[in-house]
Backbone as CSV, one residue per row, in Angstrom:
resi,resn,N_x,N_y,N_z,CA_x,CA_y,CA_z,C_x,C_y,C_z
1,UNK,22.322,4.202,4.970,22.599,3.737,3.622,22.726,4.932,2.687
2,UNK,23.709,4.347,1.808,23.724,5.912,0.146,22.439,5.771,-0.101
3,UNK,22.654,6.804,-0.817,22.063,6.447,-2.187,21.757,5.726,-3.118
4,UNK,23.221,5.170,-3.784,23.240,3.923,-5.019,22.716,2.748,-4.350
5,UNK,22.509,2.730,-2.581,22.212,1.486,-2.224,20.599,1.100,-2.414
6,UNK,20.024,2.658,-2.063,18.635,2.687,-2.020,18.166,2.528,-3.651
7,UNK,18.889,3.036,-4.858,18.290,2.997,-5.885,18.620,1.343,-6.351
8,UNK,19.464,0.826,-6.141,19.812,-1.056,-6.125,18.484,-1.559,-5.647
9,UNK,18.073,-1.153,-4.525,17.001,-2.059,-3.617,15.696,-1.443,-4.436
10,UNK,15.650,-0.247,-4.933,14.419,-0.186,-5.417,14.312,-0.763,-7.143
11,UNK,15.441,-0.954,-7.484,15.530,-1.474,-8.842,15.217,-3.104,-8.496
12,UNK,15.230,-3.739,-7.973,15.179,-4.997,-7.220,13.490,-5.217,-7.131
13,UNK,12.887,-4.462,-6.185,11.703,-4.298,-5.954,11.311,-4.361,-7.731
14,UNK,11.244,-3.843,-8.118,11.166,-3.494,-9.596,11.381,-4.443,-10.554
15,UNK,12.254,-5.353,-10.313,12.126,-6.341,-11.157,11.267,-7.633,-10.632
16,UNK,11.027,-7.480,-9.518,9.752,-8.545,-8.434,8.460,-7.761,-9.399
17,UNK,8.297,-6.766,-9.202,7.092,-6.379,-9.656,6.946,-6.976,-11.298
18,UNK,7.694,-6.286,-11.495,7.792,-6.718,-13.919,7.101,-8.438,-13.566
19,UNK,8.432,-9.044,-12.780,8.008,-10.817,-12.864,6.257,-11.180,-12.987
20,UNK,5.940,-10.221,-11.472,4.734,-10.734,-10.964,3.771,-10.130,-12.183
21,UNK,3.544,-9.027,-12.957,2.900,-8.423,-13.984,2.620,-9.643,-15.160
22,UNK,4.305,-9.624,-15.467,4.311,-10.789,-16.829,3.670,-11.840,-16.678
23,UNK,3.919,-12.453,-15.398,2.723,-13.987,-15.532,1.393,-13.767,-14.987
24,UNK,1.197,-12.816,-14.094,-0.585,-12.062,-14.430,-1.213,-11.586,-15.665
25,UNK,-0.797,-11.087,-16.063,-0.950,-11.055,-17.633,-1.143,-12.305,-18.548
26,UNK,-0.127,-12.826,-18.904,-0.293,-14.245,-19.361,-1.071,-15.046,-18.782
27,UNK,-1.518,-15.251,-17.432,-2.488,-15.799,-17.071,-3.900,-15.088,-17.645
28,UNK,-4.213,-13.996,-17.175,-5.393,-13.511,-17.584,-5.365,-13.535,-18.899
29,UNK,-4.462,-13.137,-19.655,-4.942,-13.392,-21.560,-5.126,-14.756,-21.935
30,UNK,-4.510,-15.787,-21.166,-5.163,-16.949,-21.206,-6.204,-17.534,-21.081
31,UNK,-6.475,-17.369,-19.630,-8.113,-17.346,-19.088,-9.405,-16.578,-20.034
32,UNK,-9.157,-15.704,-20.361,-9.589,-14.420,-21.716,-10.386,-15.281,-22.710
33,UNK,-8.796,-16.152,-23.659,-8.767,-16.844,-24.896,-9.696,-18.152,-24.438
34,UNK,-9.364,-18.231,-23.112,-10.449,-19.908,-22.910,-11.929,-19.692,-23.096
35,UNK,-11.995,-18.721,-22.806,-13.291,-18.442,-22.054,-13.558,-18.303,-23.713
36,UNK,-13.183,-17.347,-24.933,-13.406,-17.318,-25.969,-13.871,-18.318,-26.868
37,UNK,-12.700,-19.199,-26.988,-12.204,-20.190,-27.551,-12.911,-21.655,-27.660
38,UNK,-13.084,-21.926,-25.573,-13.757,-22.648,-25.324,-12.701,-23.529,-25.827
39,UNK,-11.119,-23.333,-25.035,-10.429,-24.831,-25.048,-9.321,-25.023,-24.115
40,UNK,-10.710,-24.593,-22.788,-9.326,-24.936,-21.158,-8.807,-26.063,-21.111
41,UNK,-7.975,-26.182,-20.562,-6.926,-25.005,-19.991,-5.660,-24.885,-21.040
42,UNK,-6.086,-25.386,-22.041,-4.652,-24.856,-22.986,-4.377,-23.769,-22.919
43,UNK,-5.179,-22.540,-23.535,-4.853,-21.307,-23.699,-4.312,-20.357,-22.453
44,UNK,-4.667,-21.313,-21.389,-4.374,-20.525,-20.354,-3.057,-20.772,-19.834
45,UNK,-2.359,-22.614,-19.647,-1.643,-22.747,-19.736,-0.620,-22.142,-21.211
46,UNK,-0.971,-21.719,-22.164,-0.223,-21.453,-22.836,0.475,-19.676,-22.627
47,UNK,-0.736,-18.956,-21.844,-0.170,-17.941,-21.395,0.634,-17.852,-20.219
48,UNK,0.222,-18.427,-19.734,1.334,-18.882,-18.336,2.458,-18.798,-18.586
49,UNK,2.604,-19.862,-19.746,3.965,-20.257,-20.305,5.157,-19.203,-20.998
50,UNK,4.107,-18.211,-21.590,4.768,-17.225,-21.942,5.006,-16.379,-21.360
51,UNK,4.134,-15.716,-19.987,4.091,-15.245,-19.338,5.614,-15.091,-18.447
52,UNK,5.985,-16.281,-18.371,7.069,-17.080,-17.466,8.476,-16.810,-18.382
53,UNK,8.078,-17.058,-19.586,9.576,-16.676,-20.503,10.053,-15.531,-20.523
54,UNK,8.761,-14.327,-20.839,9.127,-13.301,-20.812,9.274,-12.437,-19.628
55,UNK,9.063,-13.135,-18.163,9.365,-12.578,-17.363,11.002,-12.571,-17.088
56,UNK,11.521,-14.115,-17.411,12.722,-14.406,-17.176,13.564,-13.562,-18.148
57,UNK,13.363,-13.343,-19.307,14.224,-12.608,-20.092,14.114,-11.472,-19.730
58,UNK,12.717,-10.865,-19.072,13.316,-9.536,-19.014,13.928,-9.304,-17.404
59,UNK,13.667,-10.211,-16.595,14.482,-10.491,-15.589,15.821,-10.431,-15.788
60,UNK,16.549,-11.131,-16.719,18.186,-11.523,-16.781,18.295,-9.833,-17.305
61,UNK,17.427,-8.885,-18.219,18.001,-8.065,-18.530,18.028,-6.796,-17.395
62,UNK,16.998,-7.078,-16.342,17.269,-5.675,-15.414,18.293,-6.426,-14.329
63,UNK,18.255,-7.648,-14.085,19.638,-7.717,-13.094,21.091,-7.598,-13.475
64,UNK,21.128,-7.580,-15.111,22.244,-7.323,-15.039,22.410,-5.526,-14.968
65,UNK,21.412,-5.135,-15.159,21.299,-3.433,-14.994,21.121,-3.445,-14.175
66,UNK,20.874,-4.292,-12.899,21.434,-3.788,-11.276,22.903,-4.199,-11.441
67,UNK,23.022,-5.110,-11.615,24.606,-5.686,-11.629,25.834,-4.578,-12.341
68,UNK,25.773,-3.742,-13.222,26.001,-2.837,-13.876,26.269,-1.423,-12.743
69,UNK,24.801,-1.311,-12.655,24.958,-0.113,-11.321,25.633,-0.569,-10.601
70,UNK,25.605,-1.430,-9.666,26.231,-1.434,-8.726,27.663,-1.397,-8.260
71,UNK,28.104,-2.436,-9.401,29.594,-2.604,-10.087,29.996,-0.824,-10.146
72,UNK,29.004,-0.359,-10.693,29.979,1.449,-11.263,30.023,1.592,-9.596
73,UNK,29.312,1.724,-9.141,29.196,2.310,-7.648,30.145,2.134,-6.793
74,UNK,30.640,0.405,-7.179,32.180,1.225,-5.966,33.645,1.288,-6.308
């Protein structure tokens, strides 16, 4: 394999990782606020929730920056 193929597959890897971060995060600041708050499982579901949006948006924005690379590449 090139190069541009190996940096595609690791940009890939890379956006698996961001996903899995964003809704660990939102989960745990949820779990956090419950435990605070003392009003499970809203807060937790509510980080989830966001967790999940902002994974997807920033999802659509690095695949199209694989989609981009790759496109230049051939």
């Amino acid at each position: 394999m090139n190069s541009k193929k190996y940096g595609a597959i690791v940009r890939l890897v890379g956006v698996g990782w961001y996903v899995g971060i964003c809704i660990g995060v939102g989960a745990w600041a949820g779990l956090w606020a419950d435990g605070l708050f003392e009003l499970s499982p809203l807060l937790t579901l509510t980080g989830i929730a966001i967790g999940l949006v902002v994974a997807l948006l920033g999802m659509i924005r690095m695949l199209m920056a694989v989609l981009r690379y790759v496109s230049e590449s051939d």
